[in-house]
C-alpha positions in Angstrom: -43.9 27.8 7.8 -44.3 30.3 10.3 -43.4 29.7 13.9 -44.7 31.1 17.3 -41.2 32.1 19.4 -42.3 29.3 21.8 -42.6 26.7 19.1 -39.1 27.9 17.4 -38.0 27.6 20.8 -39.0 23.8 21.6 -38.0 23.1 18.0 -33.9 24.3 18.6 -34.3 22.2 22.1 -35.2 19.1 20.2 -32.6 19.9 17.8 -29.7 20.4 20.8 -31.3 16.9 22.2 -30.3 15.3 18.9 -26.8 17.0 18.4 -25.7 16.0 21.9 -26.5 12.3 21.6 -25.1 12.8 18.2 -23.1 9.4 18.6 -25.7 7.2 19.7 -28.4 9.0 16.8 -25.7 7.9 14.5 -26.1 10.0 10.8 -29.6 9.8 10.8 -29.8 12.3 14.3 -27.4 14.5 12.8 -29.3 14.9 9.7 -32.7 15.6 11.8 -31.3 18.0 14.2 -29.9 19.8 11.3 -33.5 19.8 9.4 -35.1 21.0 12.9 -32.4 24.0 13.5 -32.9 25.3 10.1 -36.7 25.0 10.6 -35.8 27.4 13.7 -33.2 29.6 12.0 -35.9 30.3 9.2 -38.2 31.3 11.7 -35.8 34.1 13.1 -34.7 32.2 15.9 -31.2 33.9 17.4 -29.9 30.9 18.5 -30.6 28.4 15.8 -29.1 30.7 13.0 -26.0 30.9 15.3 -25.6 27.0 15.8 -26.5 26.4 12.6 -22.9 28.6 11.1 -21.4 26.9 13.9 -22.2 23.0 12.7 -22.5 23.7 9.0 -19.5 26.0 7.4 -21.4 27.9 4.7 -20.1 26.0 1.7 -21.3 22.8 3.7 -24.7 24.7 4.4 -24.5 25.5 0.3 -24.0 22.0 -0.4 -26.8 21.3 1.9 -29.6 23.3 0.8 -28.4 22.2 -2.3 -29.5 18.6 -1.9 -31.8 19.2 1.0 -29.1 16.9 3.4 -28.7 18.2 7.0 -30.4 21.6 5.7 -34.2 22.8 3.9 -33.8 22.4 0.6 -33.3 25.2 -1.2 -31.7 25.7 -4.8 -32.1 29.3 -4.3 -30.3 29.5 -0.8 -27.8 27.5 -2.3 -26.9 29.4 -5.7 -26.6 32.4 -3.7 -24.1 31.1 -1.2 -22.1 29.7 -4.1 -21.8 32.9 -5.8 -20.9 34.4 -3.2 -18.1 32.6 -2.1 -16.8 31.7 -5.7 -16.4 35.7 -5.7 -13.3 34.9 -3.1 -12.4 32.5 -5.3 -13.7 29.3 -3.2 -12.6 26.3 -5.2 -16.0 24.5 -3.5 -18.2 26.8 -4.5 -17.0 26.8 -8.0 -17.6 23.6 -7.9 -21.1 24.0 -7.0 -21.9 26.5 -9.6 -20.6 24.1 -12.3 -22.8 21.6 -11.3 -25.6 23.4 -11.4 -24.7 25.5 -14.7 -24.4 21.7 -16.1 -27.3 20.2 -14.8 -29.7 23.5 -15.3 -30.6 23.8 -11.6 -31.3 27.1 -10.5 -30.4 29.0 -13.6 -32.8 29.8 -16.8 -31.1 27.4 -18.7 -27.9 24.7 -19.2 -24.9 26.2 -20.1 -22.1 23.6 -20.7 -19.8 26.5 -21.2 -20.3 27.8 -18.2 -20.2 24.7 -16.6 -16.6 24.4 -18.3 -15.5 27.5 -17.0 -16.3 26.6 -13.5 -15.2 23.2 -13.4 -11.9 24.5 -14.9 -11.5 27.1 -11.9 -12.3 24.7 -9.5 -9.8 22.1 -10.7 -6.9 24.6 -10.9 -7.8 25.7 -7.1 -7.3 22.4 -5.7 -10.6 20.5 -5.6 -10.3 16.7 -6.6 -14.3 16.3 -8.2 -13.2 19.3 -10.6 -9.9 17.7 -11.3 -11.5 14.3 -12.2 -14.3 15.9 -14.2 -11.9 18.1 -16.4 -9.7 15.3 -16.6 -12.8 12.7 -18.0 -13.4 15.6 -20.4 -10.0 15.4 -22.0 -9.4 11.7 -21.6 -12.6 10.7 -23.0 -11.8 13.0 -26.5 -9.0 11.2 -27.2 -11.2 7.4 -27.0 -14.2 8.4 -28.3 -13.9 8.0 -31.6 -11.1 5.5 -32.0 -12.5 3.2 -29.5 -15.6 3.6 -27.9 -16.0 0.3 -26.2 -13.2 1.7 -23.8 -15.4 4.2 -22.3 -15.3 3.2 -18.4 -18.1 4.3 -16.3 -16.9 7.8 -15.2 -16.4 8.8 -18.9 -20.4 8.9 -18.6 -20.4 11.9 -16.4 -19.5 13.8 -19.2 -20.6 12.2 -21.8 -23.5 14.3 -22.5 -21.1 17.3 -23.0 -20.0 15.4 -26.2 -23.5 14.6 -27.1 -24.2 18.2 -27.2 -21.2 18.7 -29.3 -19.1 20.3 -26.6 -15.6 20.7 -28.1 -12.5 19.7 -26.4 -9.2 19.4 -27.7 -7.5 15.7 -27.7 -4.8 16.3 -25.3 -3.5 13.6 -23.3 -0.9 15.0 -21.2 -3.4 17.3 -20.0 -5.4 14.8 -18.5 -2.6 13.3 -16.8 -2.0 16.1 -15.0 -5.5 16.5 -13.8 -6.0 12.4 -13.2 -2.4 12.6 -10.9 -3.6 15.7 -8.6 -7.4 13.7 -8.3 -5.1 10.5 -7.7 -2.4 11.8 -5.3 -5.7 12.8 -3.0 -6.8 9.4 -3.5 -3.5 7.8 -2.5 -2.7 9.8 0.3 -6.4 8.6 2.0 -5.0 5.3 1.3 -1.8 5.3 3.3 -2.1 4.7 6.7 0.3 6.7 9.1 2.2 3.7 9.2 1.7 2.3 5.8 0.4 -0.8 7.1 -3.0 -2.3 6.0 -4.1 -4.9 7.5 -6.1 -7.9 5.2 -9.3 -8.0 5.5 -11.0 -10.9 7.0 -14.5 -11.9 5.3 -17.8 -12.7 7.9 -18.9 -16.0 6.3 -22.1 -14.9 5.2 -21.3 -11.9 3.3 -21.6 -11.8 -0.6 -19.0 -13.4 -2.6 -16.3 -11.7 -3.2 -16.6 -12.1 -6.9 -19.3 -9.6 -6.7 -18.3 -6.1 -7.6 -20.0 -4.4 -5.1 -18.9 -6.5 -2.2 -16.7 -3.9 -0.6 -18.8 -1.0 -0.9 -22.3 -2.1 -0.2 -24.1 -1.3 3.1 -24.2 -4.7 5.2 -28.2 -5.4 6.3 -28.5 -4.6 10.2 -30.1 -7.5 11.2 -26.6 -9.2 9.7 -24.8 -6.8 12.4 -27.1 -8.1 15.0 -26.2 -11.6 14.0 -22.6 -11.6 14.1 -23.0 -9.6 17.7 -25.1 -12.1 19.0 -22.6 -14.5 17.8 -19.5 -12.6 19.0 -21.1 -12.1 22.3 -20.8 -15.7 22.6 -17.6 -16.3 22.2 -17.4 -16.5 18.1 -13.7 -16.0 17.4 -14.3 -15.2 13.8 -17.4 -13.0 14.0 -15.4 -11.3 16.9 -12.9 -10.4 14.5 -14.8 -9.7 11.8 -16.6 -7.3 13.6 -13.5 -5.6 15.3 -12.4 -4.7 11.6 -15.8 -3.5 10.7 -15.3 -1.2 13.7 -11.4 -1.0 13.2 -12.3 1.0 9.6 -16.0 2.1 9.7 -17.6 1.6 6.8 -20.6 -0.5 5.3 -23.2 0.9 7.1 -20.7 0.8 10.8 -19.6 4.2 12.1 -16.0 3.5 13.5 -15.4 2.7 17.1 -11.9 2.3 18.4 -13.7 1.2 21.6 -15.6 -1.3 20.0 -13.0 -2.5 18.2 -10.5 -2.8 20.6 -12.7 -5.3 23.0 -13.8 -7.3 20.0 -9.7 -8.1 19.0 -9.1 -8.5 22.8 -11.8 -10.9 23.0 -10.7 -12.9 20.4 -7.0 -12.8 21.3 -8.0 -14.1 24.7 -8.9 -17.1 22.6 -5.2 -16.8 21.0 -6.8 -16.4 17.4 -4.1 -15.0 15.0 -5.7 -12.3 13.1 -7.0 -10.8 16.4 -3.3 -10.7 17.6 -2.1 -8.8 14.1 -5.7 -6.1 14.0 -4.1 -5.1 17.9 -0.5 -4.7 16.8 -1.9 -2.5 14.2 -3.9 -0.3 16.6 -1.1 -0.3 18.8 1.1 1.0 15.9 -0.8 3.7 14.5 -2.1 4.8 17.9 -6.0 5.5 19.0 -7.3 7.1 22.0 -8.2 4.0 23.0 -4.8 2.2 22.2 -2.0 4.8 22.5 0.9 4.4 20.0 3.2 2.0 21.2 6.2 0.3 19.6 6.7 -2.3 21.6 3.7 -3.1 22.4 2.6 -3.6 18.6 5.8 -5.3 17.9 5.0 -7.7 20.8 1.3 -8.5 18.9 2.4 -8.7 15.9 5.3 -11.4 17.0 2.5 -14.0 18.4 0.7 -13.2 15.3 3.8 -13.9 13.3 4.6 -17.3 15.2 1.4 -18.6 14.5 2.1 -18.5 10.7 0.0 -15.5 9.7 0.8 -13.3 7.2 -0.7 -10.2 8.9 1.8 -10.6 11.9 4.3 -10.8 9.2 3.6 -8.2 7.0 3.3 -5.9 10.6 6.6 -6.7 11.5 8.3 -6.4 8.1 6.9 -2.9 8.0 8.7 -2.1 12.0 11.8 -3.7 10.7 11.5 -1.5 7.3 10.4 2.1 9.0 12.5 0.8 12.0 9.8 1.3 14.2 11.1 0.6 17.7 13.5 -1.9 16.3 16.8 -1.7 14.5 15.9 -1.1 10.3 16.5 -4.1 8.9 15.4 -4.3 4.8 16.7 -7.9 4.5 14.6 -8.7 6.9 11.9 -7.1 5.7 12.1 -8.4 2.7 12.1 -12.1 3.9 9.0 -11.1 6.3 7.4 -9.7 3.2 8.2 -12.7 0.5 6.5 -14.9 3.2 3.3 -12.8 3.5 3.0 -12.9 0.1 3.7 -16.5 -0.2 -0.2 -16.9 1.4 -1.6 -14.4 -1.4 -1.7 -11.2 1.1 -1.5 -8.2 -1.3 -0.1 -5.0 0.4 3.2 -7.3 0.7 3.2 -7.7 -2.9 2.6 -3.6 -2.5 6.1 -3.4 -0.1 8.0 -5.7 -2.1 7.8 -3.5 -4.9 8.5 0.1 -3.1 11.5 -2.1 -1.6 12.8 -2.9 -5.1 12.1 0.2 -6.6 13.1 2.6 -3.9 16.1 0.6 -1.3 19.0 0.0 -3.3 22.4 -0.2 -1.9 20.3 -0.8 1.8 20.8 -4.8 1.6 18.2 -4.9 -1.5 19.4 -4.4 -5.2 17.6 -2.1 -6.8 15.3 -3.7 -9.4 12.6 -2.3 -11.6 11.6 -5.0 -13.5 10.6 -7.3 -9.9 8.9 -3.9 -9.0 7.0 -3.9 -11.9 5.7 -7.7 -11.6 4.5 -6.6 -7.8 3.1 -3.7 -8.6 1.4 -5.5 -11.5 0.4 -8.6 -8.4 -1.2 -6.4 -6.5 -2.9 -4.6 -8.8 -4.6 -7.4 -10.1 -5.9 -7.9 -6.5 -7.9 -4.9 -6.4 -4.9 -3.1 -4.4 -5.4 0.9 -5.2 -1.7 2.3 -4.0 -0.4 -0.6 -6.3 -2.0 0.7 -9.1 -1.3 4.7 -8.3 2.6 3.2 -8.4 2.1 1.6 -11.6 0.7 4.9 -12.7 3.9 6.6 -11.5 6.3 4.2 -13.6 4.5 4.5 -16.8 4.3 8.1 -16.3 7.8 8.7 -15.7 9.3 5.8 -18.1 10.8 4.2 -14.9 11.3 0.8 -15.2 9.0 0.7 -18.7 8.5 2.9 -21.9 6.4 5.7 -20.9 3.1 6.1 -21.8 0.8 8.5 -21.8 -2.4 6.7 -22.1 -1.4 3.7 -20.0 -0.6 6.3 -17.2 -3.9 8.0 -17.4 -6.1 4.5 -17.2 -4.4 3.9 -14.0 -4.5 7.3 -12.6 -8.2 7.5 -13.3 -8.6 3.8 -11.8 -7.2 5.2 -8.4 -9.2 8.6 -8.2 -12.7 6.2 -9.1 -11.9 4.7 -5.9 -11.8 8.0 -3.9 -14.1 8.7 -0.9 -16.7 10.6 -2.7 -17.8 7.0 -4.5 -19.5 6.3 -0.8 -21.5 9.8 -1.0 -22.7 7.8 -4.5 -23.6 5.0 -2.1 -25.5 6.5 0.6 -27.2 7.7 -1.7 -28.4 5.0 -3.7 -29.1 3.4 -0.5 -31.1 6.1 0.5 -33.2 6.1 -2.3 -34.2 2.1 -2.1 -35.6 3.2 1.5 
């Protein structure tokens, strides 16, 4: 499409109207005023093709062409940044290429071998999608034929490779490596800077939680609107609930410390439990809205505590563990821990296991096999750092008899529950609009 200079001019002024209200335009702004400066930039227009490498690195503006998000889509535009940044050695862009060498996309024809070679690049340069793919490739040749039933899901990204009688060698401490370095991203996204998670309370009308997809699917907005409505009238529970939605972003919420913070206040005011624990944890980690402060959080988390809940508890087992603002006190943390976990809250089955495995001598005896049953707890809860530790153990032989295989299933459960999942997501969301 061609463009007067007048009409590339008003279209980089609507696109500067959307970047600046960026916030309040939420994804959906951002995306437009990236489709309207790019409409500019192709036009010639200075200004546009400067903003546009200013927003967009160029392997983002790869991926974008690439899948027409934020950019025009281009397959062309998108091969030729790849290669040209995969010359420098770009693990990204190596990435990019394999896809497309895979999938056939702007190249004369498939070429798994290519693909192979790419993927195998990118995964020794660092990137965690390359890492997990080369890994699936290796794991799933050791399954395939002597029990296909335990194919999990991300065993079909490659699967077609095998179909098209792609050879790969059976090697299973191959793919642990690969499965650890995807996992160890995984884990470290997990941790907070404080180790401490906080439960998560459920909005009553939310899907059961028995449903797979309950903690990854996009709540409706008219939902949102509901639980504001109710929150704005003094709704303790929807008050909280929303304050973690905020707290964590997620679901369809972008995160808002600001939002969050009156939301916990409001229900605190109302001396609700949970709302006194979600503030001791902002307080602890630190916000702009809620600057780090020991006491502070320690203070929170004590009312929290004294009304019996296990998130006050767990909060100040972790201060009396880290010895945040407070003498370090295992024992302590321990009991603080043993009684969170009492009332069924994970991450303390998660703390009584590093605190068995890793504190010995330091008023806890040292004890693998209670680390082990924890770990084991809390992995059977869903908890993701709980299985990455079982991981650990088996890989090692601490505490058990080492095992390849058994390593690798829970290695590759943690990196499946990486951050790119949610690009999966929006995605599938996107496309039932």
């Amino acid at each position: 499409m061609n463009f007067s200079d007048e009409h590339s001019e008003a279209v980089y002024q609507q696109a500067l109207k959307f970047l600046e209200r960026g916030r309040g335009h939420g994804i959906e702004g951002r995306k437009a005023a990236y489709r309207l400066l790019d409409q500019a930039a192709q036009a010639g227009h200075t200004d546009s093709l400067k903003l546009m490498g200013n927003q967009l690195p160029l392997i983002h503006l790869g991926y974008a062409h690439l899948f027409g998000d934020r950019a025009r889509w281009s397959i062309d535009e998108a091969k030729k940044i790849f290669e040209e940044l995969a010359e420098s050695g770009s693990p990204d862009a190596q990435l990019g290429l394999a896809f497309m060498h895979a999938t056939g996309l702007g190249v004369s024809k498939s070429n798994q071998a290519k693909a192979l070679v790419y993927y195998m690049f990118s995964a020794l340069g660092g990137n965690p999608l390359a890492q997990m793919a080369m890994a699936t490739l290796l794991w799933v040749s050791i399954y395939v034929l002597s029990c296909p039933s335990l194919l999990v899901p991300a065993a079909l990204l490659t699967g077609y490779r095998y179909y098209a009688g792609i050879a790969v060698p059976q090697n299973c401490e191959n793919a642990l490596s690969y499965y650890e370095k995807a996992a160890d991203k995984v884990a470290e996204g997990f941790k907070f800077s404080t180790g401490l998670a906080i439960q998560r309370i459920r909005l009553t009308d939310e899907m059961e939680p028995s449903s797979t997809n309950a903690v990854t699917t996009p709540m409706d907005q008219n939902l949102i609107e509901y639980y504001r409505f109710l929150a704005e009238k003094g709704d303790v529970s929807a008050q909280v609930g929303l304050g973690q939605l905020y707290l964590t972003g997620g679901r369809g919420v972008e995160q808002n410390f600001e939002l969050a913070n009156k939301y916990f206040s409001s229900a605190a005011e109302a001396g609700h439990a949970g709302a006194f624990a979600f503030l001791g944890k902002m307080y602890l980690d630190g916000t702009h809205v809620t600057p780090q402060d020991n006491t502070t959080a320690f203070n929170f988390f004590l009312r929290s505590a004294d009304k019996g809940n296990h998130n006050g508890q767990a909060g100040l087992g972790v201060m009396y563990m880290q010895g945040r603002g407070v003498r370090r006190d295992y024992e302590k943390a321990y009991r603080l821990f043993s009684l969170a976990a009492e009332q069924g809250w994970v991450d303390a089955q998660l703390y009584l296991g590093d605190i068995c495995t890793y504190l010995d001598g330091l008023g806890v005896k040292k004890d693998f096999k209670a680390a082990l049953k924890y770990y084991q707890m809390a992995t059977q809860n869903g908890h993701v750092l709980a299985s990455y530790n079982l991981a650990r153990m088996h890989s090692s032989g601490i505490g058990v008899l080492r095992s390849c295989t058994t390593a690798v299933e829970f290695y590759k459960n943690v990196a499946e529950r990486g951050r790119w999942s949610e690009k999966l997501m929006e995605a599938y969301t996107s496309y039932k609009v």
